[in-house]
N, C-alpha and C positions, 0 to 999 in steps of 0.2 A: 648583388643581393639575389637569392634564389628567392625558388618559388614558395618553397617552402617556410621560407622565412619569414614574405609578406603575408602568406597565408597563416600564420602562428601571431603575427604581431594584430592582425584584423580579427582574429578570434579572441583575442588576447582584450581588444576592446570592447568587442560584444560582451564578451562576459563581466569584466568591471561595469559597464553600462547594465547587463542586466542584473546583475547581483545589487547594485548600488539600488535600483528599482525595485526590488523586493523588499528592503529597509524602508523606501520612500514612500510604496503606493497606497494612495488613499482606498484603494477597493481592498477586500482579504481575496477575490479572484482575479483580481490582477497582479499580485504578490502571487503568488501562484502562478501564474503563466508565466511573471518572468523568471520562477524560479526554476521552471522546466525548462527554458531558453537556458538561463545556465548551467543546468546540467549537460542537457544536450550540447551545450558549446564546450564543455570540461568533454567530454566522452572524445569530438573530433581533436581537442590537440592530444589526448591521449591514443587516438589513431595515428597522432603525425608523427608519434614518437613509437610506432610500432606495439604497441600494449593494445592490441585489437581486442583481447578477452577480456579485458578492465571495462574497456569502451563499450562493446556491446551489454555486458553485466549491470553499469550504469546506465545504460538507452531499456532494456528492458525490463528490468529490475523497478530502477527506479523513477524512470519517467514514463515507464507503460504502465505501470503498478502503484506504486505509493503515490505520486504525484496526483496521479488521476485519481487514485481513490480520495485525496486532500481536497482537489476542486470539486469530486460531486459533494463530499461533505459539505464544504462553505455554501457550494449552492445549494445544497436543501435547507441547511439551518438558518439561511439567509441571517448571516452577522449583521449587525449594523454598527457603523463606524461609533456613535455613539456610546455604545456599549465597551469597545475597545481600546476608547481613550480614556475610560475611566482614573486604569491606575499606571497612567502613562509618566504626571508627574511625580510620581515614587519611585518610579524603575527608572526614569530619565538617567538620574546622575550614575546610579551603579553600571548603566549600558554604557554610560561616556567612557567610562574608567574603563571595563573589562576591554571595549575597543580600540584603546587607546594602548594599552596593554600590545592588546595583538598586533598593531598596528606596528608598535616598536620592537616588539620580538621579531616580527617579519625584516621590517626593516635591517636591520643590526642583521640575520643570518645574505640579504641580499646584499648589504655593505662589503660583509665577510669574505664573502665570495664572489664578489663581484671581478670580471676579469680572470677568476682561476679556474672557470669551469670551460672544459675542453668541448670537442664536438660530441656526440654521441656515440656510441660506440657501434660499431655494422656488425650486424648479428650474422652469421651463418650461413647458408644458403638453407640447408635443412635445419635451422632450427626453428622448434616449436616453441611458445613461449605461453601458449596455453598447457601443453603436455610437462612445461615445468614447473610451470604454478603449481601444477595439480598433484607434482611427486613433490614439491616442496613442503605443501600444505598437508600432504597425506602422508609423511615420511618422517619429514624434518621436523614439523610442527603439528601433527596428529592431535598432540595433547591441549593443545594451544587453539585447534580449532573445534575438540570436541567441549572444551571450559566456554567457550564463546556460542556454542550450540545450546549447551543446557541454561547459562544464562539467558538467553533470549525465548526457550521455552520460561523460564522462569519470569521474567519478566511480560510474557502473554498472559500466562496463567494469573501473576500477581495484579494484573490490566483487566482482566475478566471478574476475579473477585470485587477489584475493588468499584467497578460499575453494575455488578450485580445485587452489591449488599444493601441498596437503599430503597431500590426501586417494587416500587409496590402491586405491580401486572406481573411479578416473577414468580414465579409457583414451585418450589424447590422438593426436591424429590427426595428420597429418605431410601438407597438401598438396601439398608437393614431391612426396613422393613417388605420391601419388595420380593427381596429374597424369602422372606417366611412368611407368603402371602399361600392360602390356600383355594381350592378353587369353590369351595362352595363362601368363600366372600367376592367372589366375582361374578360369578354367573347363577343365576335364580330360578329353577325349573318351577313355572307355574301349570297347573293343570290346568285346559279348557276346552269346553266341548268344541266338535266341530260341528261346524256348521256348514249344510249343500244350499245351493243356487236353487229356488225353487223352477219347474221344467216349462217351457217355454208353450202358449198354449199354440195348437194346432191352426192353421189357418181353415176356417169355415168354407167346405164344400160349394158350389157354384149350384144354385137352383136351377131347376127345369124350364123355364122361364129363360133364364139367362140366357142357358144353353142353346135354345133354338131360336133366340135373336142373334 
């Protein structure tokens, strides 16, 4: 057994171990930590498998970014467990199924193939496999990746309406009318007098007296 191998099957545990932990844990930041444990543990066996631009895409993308953006939220809005289990026994039964679901799909494609899948293939000496992502994506699939761009402006956009439309400290701006705003409704020339410093008096001369003490 190579190195490779135990190295794959010890990452292989981490990650079911932490994934299993993010369903489980009583805290929402410690679901969180371990969901960045498994990401970061998906990114290195997709290092082991030579997909280094995947790997790092997930290491900074998402567990320097979204991840961390996840835990400072939980810790400010400070959840409470309380409040989460609310409508735990409503969802209960629909989460069994949809898991159980996936659970058997997995299952049934690893049955399938189990045994008929070969080594991996040895890539090239020169080949890039970031430089073919990136003609694939921008060649082969351009169309494919520009529908996935406008959706997800779309979906910020549709995310910003819909938490702005309620909230009452929002002050919404009207560029119609901004646009035909004139300037004597902005700025208000008042006339007034000006006023000087009155002059500061002199200091009073030294007596004759003084002078010849």
């Amino acid at each position: 057994m190579s190195f490779d191998t135990v190295l794959f099957y010890l990452l292989s545990i981490v990650l079911v171990v932490s994934a299993f932990r993010v369903i489980t844990a009583t805290s929402p930041v410690t679901g969180v930590l371990s969901l960045i444990l498994t990401f970061f543990t998906a990114s290195m066996m997709w290092m082991l498998i030579q997909a280094e631009f995947l790997a790092l895409v997930l290491v900074i993308v998402y567990v320097g970014a979204v991840l961390v953006l996840f835990l400072f939220v939980v810790m400010m809005l400070n959840l409470r467990l309380e409040t989460l289990k609310e409508g735990l026994k409503i969802y209960l039964p629909l989460g069994l199924v949809i898991g159980l679901v996936m659970v058997a799909e997995m299952a049934l494609v690893v049955i399938r193939s189990w045994g008929h899948v070969g080594g991996a293939p040895v890539p090239a000496q020169d080949f890039d496999n970031t430089r073919a992502l990136g003609v694939a994506m921008y060649t082969h699939f351009a169309y494919a990746v520009e529908i996935g761009g406008v959706i997800l402006l779309l979906g910020m956009i549709t995310a910003i309406a819909l938490t702005m439309r309620k909230r009452a400290d929002y002050k919404r701006t009207n560029p119609d009318k901004q646009t035909r705003v004139k300037s004597y409704d902005r700025v208000r020339l008042v006339s007034m007098p000006t006023e000087t410093e009155p002059a500061a008096p002199e200091p009073a001369a030294p007596s004759a007296e003084g002078a010849q003490s």
